[in-house]
C-alpha positions as CSV (number, residue, x, y, z in Angstrom):
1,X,-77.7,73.6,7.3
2,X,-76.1,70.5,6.0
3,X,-72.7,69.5,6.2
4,X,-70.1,69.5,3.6
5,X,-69.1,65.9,2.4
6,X,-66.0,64.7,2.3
7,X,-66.2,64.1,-1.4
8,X,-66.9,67.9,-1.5
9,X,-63.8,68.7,0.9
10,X,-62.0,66.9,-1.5
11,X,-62.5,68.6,-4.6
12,X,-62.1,71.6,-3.2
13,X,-58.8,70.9,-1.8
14,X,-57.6,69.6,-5.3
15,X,-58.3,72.9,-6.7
16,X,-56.5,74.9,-4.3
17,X,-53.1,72.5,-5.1
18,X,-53.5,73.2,-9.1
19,X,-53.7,76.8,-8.4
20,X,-50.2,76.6,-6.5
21,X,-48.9,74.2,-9.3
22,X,-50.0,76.7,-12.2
23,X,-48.6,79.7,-10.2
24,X,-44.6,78.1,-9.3
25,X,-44.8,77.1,-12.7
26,X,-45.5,80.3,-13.7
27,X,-43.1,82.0,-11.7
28,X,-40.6,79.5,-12.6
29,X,-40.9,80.0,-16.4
30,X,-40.4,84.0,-15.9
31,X,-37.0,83.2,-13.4
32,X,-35.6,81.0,-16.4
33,X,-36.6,83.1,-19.2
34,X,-35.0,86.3,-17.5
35,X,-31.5,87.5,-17.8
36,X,-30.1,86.2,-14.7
37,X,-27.0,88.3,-13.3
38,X,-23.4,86.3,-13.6
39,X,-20.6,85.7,-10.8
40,X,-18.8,88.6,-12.8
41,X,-21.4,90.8,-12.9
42,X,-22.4,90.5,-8.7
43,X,-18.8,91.0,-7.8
44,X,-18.6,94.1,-10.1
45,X,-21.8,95.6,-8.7
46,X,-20.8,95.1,-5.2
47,X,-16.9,96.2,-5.5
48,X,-18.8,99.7,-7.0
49,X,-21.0,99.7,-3.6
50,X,-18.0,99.4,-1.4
51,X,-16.3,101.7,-3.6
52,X,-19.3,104.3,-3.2
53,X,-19.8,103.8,0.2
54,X,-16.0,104.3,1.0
55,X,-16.1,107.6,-1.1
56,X,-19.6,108.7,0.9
57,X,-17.0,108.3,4.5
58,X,-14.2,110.1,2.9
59,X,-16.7,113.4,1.5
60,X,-17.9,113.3,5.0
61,X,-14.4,113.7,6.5
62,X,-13.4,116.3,3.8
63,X,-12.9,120.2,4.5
64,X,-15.8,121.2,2.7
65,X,-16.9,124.7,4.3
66,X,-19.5,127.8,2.9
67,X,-17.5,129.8,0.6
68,X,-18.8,133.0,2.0
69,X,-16.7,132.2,4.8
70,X,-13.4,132.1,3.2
71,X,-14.8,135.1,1.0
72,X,-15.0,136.9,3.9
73,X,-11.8,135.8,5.2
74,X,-9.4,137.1,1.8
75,X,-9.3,133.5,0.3
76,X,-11.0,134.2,-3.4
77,X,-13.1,131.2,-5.1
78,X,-11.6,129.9,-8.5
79,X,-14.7,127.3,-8.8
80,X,-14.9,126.5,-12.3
81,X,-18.0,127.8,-14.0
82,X,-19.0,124.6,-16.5
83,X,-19.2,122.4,-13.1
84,X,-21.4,124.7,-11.7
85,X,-23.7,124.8,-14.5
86,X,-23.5,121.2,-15.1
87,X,-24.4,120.4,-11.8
88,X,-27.2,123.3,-11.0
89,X,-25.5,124.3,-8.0
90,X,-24.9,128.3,-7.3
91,X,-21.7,129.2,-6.3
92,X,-22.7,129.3,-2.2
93,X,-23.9,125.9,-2.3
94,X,-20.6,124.1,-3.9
95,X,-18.6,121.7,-1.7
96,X,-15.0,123.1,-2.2
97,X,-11.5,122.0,-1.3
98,X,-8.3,123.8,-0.4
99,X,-7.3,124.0,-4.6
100,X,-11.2,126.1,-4.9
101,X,-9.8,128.9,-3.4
102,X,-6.2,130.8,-3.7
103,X,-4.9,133.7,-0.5
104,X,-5.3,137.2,-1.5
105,X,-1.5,138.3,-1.1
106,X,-1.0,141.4,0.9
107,X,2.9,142.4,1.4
108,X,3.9,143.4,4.6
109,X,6.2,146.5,4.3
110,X,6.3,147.6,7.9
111,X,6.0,146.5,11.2
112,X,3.7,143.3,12.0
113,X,0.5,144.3,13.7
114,X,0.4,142.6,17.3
115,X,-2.9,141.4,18.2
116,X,-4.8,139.6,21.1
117,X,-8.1,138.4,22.1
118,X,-9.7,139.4,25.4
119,X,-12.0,136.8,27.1
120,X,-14.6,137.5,29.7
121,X,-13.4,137.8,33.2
122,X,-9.9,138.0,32.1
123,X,-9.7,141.9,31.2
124,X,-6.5,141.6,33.8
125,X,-4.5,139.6,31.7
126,X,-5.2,142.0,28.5
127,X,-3.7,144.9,30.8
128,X,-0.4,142.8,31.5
129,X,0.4,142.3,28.3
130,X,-0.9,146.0,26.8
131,X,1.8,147.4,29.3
132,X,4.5,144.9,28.1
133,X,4.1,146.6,24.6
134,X,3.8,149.6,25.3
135,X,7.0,149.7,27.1
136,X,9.0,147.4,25.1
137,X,7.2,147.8,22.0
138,X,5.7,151.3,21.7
139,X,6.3,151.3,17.9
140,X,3.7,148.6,16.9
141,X,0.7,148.7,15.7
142,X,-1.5,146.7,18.4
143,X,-5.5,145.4,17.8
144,X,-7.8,143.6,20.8
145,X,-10.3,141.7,19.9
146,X,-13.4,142.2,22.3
147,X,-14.5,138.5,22.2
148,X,-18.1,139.3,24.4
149,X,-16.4,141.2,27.6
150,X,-19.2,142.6,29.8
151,X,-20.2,146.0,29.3
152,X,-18.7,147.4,32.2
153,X,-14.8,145.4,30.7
154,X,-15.5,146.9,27.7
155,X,-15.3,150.6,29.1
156,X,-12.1,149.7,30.2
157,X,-10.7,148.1,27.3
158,X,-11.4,150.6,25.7
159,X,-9.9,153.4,28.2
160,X,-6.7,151.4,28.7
161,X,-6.5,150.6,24.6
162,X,-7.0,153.7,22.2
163,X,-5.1,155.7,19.3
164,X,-2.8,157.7,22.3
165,X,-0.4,154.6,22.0
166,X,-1.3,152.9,18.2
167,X,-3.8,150.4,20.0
168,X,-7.4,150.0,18.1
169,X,-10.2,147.6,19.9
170,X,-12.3,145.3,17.5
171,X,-15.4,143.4,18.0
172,X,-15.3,139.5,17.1
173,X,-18.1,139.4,14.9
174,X,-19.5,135.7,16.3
175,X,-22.7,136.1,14.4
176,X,-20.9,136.1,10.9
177,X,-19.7,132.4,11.5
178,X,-21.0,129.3,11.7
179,X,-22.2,128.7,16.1
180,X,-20.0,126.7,17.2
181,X,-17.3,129.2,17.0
182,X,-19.0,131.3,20.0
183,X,-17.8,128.5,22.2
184,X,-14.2,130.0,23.0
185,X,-12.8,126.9,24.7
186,X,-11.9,125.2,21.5
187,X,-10.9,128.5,20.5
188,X,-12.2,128.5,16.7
189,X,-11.9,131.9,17.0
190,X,-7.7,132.0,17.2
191,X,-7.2,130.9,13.7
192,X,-10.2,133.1,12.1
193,X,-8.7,136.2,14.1
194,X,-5.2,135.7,12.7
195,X,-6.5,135.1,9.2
196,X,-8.3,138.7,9.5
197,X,-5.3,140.3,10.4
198,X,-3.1,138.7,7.5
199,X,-5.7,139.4,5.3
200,X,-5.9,143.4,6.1
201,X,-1.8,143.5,7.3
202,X,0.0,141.6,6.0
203,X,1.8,140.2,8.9
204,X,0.6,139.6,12.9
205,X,2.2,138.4,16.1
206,X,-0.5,136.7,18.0
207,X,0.0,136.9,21.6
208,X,-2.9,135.1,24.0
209,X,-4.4,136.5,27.0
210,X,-2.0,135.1,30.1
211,X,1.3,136.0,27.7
212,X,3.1,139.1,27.8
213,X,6.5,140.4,25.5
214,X,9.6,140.3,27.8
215,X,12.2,141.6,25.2
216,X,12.1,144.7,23.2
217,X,14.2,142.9,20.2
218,X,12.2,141.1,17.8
219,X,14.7,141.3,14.7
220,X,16.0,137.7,15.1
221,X,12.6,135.9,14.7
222,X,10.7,138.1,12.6
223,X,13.4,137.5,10.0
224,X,12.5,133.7,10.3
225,X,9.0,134.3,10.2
226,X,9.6,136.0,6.7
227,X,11.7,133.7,5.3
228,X,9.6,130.7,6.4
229,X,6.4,132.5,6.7
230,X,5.7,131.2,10.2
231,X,7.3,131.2,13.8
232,X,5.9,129.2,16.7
233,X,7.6,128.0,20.4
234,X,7.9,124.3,20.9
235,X,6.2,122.3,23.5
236,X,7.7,118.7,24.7
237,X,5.0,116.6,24.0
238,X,4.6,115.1,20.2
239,X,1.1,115.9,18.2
240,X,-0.1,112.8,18.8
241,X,-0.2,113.4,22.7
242,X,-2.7,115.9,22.4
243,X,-4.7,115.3,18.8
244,X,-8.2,113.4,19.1
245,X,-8.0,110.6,16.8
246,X,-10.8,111.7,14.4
247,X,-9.2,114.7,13.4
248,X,-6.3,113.4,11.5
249,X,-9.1,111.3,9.2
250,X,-10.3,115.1,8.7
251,X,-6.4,115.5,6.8
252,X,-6.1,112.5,5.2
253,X,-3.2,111.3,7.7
254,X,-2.5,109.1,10.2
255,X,-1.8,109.7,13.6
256,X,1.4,107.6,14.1
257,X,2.9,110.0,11.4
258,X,2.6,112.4,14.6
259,X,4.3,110.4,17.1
260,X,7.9,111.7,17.0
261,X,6.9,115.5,15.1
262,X,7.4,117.8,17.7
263,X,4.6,120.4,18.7
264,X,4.7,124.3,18.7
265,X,2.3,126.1,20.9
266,X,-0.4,128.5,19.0
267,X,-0.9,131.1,22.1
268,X,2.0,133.1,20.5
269,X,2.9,132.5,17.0
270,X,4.3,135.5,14.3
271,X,3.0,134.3,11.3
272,X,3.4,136.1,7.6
273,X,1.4,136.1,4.8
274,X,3.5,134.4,2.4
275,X,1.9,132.2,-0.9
276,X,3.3,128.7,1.2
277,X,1.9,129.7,4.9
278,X,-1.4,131.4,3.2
279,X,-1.9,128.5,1.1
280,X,-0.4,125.7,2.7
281,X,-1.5,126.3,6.5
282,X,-3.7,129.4,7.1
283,X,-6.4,127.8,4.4
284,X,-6.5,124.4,6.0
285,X,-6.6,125.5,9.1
286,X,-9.5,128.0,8.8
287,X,-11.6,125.4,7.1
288,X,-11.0,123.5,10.0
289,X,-12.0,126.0,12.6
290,X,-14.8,126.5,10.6
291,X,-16.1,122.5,11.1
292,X,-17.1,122.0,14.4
293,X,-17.0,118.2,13.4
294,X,-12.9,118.9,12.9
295,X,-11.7,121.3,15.4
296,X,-13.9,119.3,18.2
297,X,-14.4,116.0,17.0
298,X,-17.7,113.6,18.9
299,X,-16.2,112.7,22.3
300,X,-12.5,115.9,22.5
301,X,-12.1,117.4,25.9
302,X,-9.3,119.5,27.0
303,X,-9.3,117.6,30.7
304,X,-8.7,114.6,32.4
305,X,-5.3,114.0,30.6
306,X,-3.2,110.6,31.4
307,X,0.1,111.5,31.6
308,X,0.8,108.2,33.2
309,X,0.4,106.7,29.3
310,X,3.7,104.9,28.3
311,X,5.4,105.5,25.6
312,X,4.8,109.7,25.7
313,X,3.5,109.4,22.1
314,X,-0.2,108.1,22.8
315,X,-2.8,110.1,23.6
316,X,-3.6,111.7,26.7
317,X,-7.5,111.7,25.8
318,X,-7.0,115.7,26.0
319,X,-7.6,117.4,22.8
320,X,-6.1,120.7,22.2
321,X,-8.6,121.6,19.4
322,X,-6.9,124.7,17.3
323,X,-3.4,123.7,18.5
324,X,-3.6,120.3,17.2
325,X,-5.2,121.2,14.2
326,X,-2.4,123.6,13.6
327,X,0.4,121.3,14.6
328,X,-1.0,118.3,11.8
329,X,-1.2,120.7,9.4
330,X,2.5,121.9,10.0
331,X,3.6,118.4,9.6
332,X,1.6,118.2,6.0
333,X,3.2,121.3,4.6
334,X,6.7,121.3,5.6
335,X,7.3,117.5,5.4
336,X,7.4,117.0,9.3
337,X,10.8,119.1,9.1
338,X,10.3,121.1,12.0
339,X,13.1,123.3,12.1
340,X,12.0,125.9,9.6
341,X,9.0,127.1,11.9
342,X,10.7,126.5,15.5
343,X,11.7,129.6,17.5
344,X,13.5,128.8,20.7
345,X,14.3,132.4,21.4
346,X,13.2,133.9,24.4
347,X,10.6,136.6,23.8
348,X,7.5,135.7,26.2
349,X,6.5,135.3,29.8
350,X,3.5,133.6,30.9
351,X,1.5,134.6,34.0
352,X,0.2,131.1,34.6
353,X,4.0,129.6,35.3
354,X,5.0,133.0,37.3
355,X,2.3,132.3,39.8
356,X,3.6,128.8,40.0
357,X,7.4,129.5,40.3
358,X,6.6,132.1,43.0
359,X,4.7,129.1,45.1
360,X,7.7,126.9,44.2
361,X,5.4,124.7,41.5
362,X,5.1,123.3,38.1
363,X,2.6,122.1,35.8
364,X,1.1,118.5,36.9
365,X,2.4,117.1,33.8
366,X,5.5,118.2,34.7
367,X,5.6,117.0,38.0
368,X,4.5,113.5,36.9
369,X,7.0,113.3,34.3
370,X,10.0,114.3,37.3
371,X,8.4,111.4,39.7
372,X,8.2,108.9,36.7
373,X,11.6,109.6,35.7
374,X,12.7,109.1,39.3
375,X,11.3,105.8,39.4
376,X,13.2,105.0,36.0
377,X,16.2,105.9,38.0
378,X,15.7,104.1,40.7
């Protein structure tokens, strides 16, 4: 075979470099005769991507739950019609917020029901407090939710809790919300268990397992809890202290507004259904027990807590789940006035501190607190 000349290797080369001239030209021609975008327009387009992407991060941090949730819990949908048929969503699939959906009212003209939840393993603590009502309290109307006792607990709940004293047992019905609520540590199912009994009463004092009633006269606070709809016991430590970061994005707030708002406790609250409290905190709060992403946000624990932080205000790095989300809410709806929903009256013991006064002890945060302020003083 004979080799190419270089006259060849020439000619050839010169027609690869007027195909690259004719195709920039080309290309160039079609850049210059195009509209070309203008400073204006580029900063326009990419303020309404920020703008877009901002509003994608604030949807996700909204309380958008399944309506057949808050169906089922006496909140009624006021979606409007037009959107839904604009949009070609049904009415289970649209994303709704707190004005969606207004309380069902229900009067309470009688005693507030007294209710409870009963945990696994804990069927002991139920009995304390059963026999605190039924000797200080013998005229209310009492209900136990059976929150998945064993078999063998449940005959017994149900032998020391019947119609001979006004008591009625109920089964938490896990399987009709969303999975995460099942997991009773972040105790989604507190909130969803008051709102059933507003919803069918009217009116409920929710006492926890652990908590029993040490006075037979309620008249004091339940007068309160009908003029301001809600009653709750204070703890110490601010909101802040105990709230996870992420869930105040969840409200819209931020968590320095927290730092000096005193919280309440949500083991034993007496809470009526009243337009404010129904509309105000019971909705919110249900939506949020509802989100697992809200009442346990990525990377919430209930242990481990620094209460070495200084100042008191900062967080522990414990979450309280329910309790905070409860306590920010508060803050929202009664302008971080705290003194309309504070009880300080005496009406509850609490098995937990018994044990440790009888062994001469506090809580650890207490007792840090003590040695702290003795080095103050020192």
């Amino acid at each position: 075979m004979t080799p190419r000349s270089p006259w060849d290797r020439m000619k050839t080369k010169n027609f690869y470099m007027i195909l690259v001239l004719v195709a920039v030209s080309t290309i160039t021609l079609w850049i210059l005769s195009s509209p070309s975008p203008n400073f204006q327009t580029i900063v326009s387009k990419t303020q309404s991507g920020i703008i877009r992407a901002s509003n994608i991060q604030i949807r996700e941090k909204e309380l958008t739950v399944d309506p057949v949730y808050l169906k089922r819990l006496g909140f009624t949908a006021d979606v409007n019609a037009q959107n839904i048929e604009e949009t070609g969503y049904s009415e289970s699939s649209v994303i709704s917020t707190e004005s969606d959906f207004v309380p069902l009212l229900k009067d309470s003209y009688g005693l507030p029901v007294i209710a409870s939840g009963v945990k696994p393993d804990l069927f002991p603590e139920a009995v304390v407090l059963m026999n605190s009502i039924k000797s200080l309290l013998p005229h209310y109307k009492t209900v136990l939710y059976d929150l998945g006792v064993s078999a063998s607990e449940q005959l017994l709940l149900n032998k020391h809790c019947n119609v001979s004293w006004n008591c009625e047992t109920r089964v938490f019905k896990f399987d009709k919300y969303p999975s995460h609520v099942k997991y009773l540590n972040i105790k989604s199912y507190r909130p969803l268990c008051i709102q059933e009994m507003l919803h069918r009463y009217g009116a409920v004092i929710w006492v926890d397992d652990g908590y029993y009633f040490t006075e037979s006269n309620l008249t004091l606070s339940l007068t309160r809890a009908k003029e301001f709809g809600l009653q709750g016991w204070p703890l110490k430590d601010p909101t802040s202290s105990f709230t996870h970061p992420k869930m105040f994005k969840f409200f819209n707030m931020d968590q320095n507004s927290y730092f000096f708002q005193h919280a309440i406790e949500a083991s034993h609250l007496m809470v009526f259904n009243t337009e404010k409290v129904s509309k105000d905190v019971m909705l919110p709060w249900v939506k949020c027990a509802l989100m697992e992403e809200c009442i346990s946000p990525p990377g919430a624990q209930d242990s481990g807590c620094n209460y070495f932080r200084k100042p008191l205000f900062k967080y522990t790095g414990c979450h309280k789940y329910d309790m905070s989300a409860l306590n920010v809410i508060l803050g929202i709806a009664f302008k971080f006035d705290e003194e309309p929903y504070t009880n300080r009256e005496k009406l509850f013991g609490n098995l937990l501190d018994d044990q440790l006064r009888a062994e001469n002890k506090t809580r650890p945060e207490y007792e840090i607190r003590w040695a702290m302020s003795r080095q103050i003083n020192v």
